[in-house]
PDB file of N, CA, C, O and CB in Angstrom:
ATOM      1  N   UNK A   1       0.840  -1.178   0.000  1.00  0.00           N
ATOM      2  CA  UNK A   1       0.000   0.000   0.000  1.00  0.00           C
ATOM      3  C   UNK A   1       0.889   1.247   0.000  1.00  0.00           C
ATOM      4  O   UNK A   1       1.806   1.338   0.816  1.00  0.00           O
ATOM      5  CB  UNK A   1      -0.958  -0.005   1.220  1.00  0.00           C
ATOM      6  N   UNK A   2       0.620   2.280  -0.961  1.00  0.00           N
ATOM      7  CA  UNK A   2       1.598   3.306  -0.921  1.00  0.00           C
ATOM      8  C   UNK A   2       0.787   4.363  -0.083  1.00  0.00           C
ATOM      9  O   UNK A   2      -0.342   4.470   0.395  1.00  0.00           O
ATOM     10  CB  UNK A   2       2.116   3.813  -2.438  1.00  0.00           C
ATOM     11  N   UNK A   3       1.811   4.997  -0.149  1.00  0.00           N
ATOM     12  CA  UNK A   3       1.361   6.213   1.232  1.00  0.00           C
ATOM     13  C   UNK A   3       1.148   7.195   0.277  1.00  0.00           C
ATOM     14  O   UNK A   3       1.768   7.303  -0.782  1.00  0.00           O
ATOM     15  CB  UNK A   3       2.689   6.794   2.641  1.00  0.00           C
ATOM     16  N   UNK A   4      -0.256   8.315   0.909  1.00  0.00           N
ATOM     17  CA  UNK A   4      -0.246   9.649   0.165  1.00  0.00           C
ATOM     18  C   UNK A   4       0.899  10.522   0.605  1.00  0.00           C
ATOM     19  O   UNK A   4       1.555  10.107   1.560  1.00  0.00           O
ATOM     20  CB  UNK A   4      -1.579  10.433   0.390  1.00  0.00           C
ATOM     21  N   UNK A   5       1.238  11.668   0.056  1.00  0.00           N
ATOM     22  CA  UNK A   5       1.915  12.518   0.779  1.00  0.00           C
ATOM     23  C   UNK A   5       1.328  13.729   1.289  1.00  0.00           C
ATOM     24  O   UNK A   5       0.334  14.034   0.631  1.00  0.00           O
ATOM     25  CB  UNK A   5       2.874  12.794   0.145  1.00  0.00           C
ATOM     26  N   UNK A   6       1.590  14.545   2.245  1.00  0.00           N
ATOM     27  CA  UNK A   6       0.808  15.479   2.615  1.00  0.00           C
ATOM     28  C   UNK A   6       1.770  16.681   2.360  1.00  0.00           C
ATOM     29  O   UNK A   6       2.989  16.522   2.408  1.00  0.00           O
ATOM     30  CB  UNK A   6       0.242  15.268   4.033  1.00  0.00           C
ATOM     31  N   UNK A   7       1.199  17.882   2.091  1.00  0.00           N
ATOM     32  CA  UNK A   7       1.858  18.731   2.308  1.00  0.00           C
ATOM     33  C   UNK A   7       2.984  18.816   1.085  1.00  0.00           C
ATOM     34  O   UNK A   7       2.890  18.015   0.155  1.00  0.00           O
ATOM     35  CB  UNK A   7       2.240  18.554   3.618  1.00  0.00           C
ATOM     36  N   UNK A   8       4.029  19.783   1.107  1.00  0.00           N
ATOM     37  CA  UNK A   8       4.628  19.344   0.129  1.00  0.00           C
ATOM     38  C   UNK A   8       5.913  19.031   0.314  1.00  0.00           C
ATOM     39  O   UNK A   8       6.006  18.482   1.412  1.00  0.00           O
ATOM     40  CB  UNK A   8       4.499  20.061  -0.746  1.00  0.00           C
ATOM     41  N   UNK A   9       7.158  19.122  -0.323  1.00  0.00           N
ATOM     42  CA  UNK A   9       8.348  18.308  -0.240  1.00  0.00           C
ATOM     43  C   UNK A   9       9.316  19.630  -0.064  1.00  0.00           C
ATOM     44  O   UNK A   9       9.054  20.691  -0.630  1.00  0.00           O
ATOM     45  CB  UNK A   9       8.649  17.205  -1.664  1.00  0.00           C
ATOM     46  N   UNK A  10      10.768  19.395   1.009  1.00  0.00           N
ATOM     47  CA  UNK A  10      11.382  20.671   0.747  1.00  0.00           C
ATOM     48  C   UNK A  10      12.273  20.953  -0.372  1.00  0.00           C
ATOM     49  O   UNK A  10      13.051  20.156  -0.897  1.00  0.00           O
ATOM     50  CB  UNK A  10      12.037  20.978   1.764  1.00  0.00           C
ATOM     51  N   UNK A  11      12.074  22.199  -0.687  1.00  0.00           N
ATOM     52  CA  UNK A  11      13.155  22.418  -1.751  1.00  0.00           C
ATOM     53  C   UNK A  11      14.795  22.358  -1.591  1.00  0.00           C
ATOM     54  O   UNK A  11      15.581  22.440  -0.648  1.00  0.00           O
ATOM     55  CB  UNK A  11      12.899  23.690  -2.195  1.00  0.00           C
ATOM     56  N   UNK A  12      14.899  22.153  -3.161  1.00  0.00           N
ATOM     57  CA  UNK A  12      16.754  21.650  -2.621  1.00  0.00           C
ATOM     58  C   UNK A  12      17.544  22.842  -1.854  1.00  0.00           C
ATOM     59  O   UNK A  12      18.364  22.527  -0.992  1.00  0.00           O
ATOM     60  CB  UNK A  12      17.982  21.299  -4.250  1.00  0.00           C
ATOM     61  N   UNK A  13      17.381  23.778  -2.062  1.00  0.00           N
ATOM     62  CA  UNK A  13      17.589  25.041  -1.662  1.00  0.00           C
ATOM     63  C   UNK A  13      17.749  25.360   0.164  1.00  0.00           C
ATOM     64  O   UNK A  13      18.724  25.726   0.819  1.00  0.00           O
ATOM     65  CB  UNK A  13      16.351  25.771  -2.344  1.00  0.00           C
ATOM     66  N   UNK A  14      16.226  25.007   0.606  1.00  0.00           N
ATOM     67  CA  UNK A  14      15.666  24.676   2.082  1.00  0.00           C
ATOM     68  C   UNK A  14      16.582  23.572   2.612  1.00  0.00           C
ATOM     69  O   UNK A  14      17.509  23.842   3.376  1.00  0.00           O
ATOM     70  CB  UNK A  14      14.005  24.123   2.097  1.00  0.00           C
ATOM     71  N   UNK A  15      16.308  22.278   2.186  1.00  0.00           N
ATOM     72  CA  UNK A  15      17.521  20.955   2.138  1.00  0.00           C
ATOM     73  C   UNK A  15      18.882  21.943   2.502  1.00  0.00           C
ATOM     74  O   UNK A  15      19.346  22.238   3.603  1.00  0.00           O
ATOM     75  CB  UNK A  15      17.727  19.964   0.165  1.00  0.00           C
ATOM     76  N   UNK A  16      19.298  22.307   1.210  1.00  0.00           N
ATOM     77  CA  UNK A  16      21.022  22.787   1.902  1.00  0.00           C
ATOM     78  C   UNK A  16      21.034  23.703   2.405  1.00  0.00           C
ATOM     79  O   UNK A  16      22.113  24.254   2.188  1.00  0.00           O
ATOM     80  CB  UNK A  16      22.223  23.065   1.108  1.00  0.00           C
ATOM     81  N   UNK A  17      19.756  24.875   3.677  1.00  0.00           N
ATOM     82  CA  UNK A  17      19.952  25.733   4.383  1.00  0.00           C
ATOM     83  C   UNK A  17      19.869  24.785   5.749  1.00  0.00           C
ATOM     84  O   UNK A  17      20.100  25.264   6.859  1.00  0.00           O
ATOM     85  CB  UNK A  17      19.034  26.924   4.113  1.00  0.00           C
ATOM     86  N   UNK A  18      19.516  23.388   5.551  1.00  0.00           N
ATOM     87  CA  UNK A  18      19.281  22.691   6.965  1.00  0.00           C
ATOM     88  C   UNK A  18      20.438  22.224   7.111  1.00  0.00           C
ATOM     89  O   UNK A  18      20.954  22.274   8.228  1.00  0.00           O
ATOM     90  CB  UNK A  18      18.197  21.573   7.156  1.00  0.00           C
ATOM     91  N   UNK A  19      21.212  21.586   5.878  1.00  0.00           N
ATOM     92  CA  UNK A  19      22.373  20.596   5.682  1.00  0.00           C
ATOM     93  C   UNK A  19      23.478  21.718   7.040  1.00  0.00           C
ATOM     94  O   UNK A  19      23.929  21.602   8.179  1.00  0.00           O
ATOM     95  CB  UNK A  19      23.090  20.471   3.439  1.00  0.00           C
ATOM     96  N   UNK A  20      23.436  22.672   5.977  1.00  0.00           N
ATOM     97  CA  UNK A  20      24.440  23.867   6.667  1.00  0.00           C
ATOM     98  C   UNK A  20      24.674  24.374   7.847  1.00  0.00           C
ATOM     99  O   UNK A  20      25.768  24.748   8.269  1.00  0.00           O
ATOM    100  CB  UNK A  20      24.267  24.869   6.288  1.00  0.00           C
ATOM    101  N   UNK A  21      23.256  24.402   8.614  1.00  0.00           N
ATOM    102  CA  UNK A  21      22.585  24.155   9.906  1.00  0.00           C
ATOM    103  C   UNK A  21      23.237  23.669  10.695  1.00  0.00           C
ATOM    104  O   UNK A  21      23.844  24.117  11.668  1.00  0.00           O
ATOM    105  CB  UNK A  21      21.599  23.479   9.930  1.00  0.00           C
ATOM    106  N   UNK A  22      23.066  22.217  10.066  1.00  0.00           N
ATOM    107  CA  UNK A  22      23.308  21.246  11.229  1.00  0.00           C
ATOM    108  C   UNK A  22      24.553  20.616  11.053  1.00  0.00           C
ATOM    109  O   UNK A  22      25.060  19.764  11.783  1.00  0.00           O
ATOM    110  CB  UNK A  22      22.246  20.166  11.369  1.00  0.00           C
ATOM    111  N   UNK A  23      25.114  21.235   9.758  1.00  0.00           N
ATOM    112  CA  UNK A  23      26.669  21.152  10.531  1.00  0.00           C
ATOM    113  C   UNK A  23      27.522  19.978   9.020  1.00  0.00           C
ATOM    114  O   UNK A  23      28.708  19.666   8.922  1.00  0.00           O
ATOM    115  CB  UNK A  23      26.489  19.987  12.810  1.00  0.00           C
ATOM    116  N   UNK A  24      26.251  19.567   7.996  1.00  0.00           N
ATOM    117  CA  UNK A  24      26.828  17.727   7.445  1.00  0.00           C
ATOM    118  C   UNK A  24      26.649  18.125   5.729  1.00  0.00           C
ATOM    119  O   UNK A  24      26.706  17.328   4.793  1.00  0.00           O
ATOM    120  CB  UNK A  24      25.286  15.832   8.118  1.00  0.00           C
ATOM    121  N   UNK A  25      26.366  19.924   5.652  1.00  0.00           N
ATOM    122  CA  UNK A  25      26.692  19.807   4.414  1.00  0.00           C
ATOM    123  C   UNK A  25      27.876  20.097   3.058  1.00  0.00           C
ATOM    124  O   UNK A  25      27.718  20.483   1.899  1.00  0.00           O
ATOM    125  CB  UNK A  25      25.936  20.181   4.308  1.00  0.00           C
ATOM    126  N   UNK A  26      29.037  19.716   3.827  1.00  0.00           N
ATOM    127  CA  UNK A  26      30.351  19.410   3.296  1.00  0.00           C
ATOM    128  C   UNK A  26      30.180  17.769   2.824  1.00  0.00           C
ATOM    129  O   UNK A  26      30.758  17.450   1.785  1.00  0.00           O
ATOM    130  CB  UNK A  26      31.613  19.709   4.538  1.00  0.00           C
ATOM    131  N   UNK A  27      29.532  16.898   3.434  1.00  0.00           N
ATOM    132  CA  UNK A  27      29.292  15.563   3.066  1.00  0.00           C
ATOM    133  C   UNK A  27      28.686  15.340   1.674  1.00  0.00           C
ATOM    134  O   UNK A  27      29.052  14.629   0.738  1.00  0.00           O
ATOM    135  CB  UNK A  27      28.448  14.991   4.049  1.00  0.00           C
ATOM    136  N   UNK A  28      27.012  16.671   1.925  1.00  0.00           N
ATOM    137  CA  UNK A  28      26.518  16.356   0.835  1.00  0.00           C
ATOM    138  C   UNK A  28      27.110  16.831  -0.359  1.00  0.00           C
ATOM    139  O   UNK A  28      26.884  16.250  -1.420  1.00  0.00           O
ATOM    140  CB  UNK A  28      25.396  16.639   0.890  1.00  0.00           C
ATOM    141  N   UNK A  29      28.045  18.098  -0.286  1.00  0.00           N
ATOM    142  CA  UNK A  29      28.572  18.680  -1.257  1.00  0.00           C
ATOM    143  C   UNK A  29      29.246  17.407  -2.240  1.00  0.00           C
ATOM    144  O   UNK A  29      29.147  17.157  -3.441  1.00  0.00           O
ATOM    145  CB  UNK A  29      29.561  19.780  -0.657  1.00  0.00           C
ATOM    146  N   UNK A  30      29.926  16.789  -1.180  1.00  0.00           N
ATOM    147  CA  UNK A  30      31.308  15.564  -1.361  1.00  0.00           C
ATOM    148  C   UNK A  30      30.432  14.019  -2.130  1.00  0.00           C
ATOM    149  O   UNK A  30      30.742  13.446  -3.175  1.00  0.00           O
ATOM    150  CB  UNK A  30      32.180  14.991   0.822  1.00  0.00           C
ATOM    151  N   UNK A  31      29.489  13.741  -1.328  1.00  0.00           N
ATOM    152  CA  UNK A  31      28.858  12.316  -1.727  1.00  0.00           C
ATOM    153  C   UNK A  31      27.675  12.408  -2.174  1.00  0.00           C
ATOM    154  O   UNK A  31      27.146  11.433  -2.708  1.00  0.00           O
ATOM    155  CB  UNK A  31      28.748  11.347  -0.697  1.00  0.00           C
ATOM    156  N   UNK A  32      26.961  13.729  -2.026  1.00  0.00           N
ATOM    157  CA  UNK A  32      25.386  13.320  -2.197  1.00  0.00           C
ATOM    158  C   UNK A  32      24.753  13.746  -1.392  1.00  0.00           C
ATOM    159  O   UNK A  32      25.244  14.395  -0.468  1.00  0.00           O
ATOM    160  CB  UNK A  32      24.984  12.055  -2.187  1.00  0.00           C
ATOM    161  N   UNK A  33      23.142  13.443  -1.534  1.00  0.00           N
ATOM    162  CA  UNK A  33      22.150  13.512  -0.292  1.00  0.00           C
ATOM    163  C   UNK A  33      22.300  12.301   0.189  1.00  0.00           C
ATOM    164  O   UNK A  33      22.479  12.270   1.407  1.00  0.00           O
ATOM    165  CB  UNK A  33      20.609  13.820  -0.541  1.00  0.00           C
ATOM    166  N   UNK A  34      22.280  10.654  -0.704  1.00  0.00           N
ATOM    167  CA  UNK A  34      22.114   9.924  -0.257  1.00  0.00           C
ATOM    168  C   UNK A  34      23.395   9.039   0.598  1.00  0.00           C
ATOM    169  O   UNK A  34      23.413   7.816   0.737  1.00  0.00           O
ATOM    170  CB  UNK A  34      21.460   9.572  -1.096  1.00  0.00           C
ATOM    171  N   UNK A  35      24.351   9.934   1.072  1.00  0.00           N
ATOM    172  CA  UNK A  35      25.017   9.572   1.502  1.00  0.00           C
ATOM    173  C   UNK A  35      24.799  10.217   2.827  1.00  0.00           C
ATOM    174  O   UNK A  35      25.634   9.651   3.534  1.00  0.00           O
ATOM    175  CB  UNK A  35      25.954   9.586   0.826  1.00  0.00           C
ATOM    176  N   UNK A  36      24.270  10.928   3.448  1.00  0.00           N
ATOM    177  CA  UNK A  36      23.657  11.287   4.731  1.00  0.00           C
ATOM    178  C   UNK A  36      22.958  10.055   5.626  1.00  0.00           C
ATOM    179  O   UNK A  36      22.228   9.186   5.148  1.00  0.00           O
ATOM    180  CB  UNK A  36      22.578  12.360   4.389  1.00  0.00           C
ATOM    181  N   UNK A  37      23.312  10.165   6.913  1.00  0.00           N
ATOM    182  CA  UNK A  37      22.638   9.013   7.706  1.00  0.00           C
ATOM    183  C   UNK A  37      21.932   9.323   8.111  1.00  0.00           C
ATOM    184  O   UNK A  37      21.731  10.529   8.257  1.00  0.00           O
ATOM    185  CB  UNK A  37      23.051   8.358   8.533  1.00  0.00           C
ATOM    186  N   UNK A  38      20.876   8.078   8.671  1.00  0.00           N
ATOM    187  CA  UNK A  38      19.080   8.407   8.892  1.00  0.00           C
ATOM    188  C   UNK A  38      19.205   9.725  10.079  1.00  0.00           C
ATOM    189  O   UNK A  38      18.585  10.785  10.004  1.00  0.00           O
ATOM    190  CB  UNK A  38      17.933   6.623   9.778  1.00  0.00           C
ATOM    191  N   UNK A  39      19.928   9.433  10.889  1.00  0.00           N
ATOM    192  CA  UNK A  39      19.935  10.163  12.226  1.00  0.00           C
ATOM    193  C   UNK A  39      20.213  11.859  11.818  1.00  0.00           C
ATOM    194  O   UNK A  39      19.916  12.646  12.716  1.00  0.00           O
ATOM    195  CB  UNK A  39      21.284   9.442  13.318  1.00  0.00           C
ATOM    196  N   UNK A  40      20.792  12.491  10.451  1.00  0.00           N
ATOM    197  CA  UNK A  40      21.484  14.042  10.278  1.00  0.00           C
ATOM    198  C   UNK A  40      19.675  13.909   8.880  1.00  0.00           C
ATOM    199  O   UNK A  40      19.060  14.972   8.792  1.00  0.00           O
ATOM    200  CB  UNK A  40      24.131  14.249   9.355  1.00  0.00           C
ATOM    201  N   UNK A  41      19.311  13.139   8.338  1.00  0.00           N
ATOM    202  CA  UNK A  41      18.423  13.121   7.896  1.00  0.00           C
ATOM    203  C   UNK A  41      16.777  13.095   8.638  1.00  0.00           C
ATOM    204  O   UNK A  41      15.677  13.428   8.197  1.00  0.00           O
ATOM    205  CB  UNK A  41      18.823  12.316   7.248  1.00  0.00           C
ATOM    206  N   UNK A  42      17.095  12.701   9.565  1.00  0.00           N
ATOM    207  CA  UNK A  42      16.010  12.803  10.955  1.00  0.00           C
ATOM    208  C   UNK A  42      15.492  14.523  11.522  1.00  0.00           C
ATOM    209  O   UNK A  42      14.435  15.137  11.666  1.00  0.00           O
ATOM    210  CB  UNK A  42      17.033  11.992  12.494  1.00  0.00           C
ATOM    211  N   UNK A  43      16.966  14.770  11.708  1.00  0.00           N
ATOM    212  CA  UNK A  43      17.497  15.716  12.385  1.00  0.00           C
ATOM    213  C   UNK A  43      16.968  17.458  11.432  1.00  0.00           C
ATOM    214  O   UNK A  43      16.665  18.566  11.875  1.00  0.00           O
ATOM    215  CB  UNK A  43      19.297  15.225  12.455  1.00  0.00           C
ATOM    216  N   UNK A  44      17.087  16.871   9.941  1.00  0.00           N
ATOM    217  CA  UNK A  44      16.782  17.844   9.108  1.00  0.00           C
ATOM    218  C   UNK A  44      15.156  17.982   9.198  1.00  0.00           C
ATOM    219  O   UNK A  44      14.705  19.127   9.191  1.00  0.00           O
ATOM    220  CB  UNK A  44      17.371  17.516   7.689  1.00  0.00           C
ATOM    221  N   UNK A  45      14.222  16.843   9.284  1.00  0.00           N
ATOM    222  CA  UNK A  45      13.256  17.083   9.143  1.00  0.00           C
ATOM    223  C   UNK A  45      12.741  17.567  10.451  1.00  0.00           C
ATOM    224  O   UNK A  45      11.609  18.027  10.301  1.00  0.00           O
ATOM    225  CB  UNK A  45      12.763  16.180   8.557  1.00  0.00           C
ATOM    226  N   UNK A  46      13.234  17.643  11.895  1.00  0.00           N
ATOM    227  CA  UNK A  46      12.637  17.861  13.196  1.00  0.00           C
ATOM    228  C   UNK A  46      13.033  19.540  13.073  1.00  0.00           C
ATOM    229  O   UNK A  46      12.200  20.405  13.342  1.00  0.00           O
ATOM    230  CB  UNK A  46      13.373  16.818  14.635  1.00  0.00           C
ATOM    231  N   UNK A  47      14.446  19.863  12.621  1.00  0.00           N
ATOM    232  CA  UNK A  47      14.167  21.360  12.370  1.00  0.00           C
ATOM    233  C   UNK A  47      13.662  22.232  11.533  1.00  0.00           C
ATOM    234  O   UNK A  47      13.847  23.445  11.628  1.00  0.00           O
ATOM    235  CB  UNK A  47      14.884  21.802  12.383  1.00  0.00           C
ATOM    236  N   UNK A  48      12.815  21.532  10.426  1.00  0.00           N
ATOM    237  CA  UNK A  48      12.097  22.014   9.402  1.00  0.00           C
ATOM    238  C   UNK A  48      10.613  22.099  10.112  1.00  0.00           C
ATOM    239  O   UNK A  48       9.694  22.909   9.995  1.00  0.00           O
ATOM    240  CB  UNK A  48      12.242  21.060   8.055  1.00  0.00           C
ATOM    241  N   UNK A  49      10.799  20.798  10.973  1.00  0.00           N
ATOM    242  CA  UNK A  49       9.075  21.146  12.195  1.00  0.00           C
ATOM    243  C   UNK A  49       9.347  22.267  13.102  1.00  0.00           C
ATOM    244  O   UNK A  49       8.446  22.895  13.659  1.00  0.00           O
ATOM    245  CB  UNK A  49       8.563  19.632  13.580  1.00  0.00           C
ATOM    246  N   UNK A  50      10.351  22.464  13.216  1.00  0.00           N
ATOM    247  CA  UNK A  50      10.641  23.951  13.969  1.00  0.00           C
ATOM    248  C   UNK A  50      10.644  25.344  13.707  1.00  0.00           C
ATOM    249  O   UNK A  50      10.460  26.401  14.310  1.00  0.00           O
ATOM    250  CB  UNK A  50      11.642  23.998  14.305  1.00  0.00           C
ATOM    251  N   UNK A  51      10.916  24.945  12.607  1.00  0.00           N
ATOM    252  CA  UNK A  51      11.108  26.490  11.622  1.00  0.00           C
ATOM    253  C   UNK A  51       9.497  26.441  11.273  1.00  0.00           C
ATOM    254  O   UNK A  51       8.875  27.500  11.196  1.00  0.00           O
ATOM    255  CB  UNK A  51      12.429  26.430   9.806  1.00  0.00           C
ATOM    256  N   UNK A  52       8.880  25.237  11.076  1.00  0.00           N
ATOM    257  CA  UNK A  52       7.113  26.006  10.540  1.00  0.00           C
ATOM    258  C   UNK A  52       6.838  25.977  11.810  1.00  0.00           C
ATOM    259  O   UNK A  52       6.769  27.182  12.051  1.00  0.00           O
ATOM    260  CB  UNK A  52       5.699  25.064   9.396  1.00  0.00           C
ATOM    261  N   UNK A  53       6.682  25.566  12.559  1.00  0.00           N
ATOM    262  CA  UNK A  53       5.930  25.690  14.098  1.00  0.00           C
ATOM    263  C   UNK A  53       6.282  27.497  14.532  1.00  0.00           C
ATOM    264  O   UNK A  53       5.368  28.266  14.833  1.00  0.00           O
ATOM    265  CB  UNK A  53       6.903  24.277  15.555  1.00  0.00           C
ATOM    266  N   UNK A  54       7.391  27.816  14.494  1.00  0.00           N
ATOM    267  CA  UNK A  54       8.337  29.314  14.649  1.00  0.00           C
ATOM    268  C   UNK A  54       7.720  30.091  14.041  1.00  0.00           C
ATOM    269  O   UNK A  54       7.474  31.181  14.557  1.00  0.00           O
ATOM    270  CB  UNK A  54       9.807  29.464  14.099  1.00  0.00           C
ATOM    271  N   UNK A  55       7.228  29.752  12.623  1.00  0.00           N
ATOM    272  CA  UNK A  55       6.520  31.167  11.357  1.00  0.00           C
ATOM    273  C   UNK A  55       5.695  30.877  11.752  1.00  0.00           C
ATOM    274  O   UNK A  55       5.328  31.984  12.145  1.00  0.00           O
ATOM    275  CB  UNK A  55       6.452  31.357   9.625  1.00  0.00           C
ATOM    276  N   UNK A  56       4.416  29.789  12.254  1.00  0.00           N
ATOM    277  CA  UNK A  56       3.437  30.121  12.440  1.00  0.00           C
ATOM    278  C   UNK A  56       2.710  30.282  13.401  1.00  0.00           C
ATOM    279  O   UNK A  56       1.483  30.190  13.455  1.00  0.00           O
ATOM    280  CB  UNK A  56       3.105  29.753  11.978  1.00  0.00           C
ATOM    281  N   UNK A  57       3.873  30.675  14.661  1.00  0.00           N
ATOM    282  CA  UNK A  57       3.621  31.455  16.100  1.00  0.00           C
ATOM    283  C   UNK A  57       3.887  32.758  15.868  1.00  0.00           C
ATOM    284  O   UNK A  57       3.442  33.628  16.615  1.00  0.00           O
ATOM    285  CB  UNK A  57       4.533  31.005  17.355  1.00  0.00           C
ATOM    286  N   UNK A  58       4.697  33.055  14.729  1.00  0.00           N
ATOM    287  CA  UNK A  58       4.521  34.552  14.340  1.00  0.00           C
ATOM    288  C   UNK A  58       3.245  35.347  13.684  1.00  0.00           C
ATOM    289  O   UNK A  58       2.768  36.482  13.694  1.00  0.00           O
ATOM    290  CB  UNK A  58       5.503  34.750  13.441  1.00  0.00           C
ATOM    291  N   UNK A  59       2.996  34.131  13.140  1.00  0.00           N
ATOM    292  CA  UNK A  59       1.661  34.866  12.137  1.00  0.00           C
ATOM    293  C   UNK A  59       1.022  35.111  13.116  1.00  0.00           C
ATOM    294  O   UNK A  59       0.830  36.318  13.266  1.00  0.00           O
ATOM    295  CB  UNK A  59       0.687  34.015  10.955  1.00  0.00           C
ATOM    296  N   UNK A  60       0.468  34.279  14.094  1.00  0.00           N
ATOM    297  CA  UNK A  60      -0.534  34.582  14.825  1.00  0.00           C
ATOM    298  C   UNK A  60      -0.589  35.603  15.797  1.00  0.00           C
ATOM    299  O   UNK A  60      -1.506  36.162  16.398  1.00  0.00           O
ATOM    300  CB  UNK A  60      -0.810  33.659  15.300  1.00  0.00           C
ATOM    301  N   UNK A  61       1.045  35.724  15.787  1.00  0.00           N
ATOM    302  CA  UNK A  61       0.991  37.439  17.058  1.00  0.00           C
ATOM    303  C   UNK A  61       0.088  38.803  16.406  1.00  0.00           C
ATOM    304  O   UNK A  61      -0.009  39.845  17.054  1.00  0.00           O
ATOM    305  CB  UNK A  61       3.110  38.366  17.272  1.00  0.00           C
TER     306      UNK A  61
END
């Protein structure tokens, strides 16, 4: 059974402002995305829940 997706996907752009972030995008520069481990790939998506959770405690002020 395939999964829908919700919402939409981040751009590559967004991707290498998180990579940079968190410290692992000299790796991707070097090997890829898919050379990132689940855990710096985890890590990208919990601060992308941070950054929308952040804009949209602003909107609402």
């Amino acid at each position: 059974m395939s999964r829908r997706r919700r919402g939409r996907t981040m751009t590559e752009s967004f991707k290498t402002e998180l990579a940079k972030d968190l410290g692992f995008y000299g790796k991707v520069e070097r090997e890829g995305w898919g050379a990132i481990s689940t855990k710096d790939a985890g890590n990208m998506v919990k601060r992308a829940i941070q950054l929308a959770e952040q804009s949209l405690a602003r909107k609402q002020d």
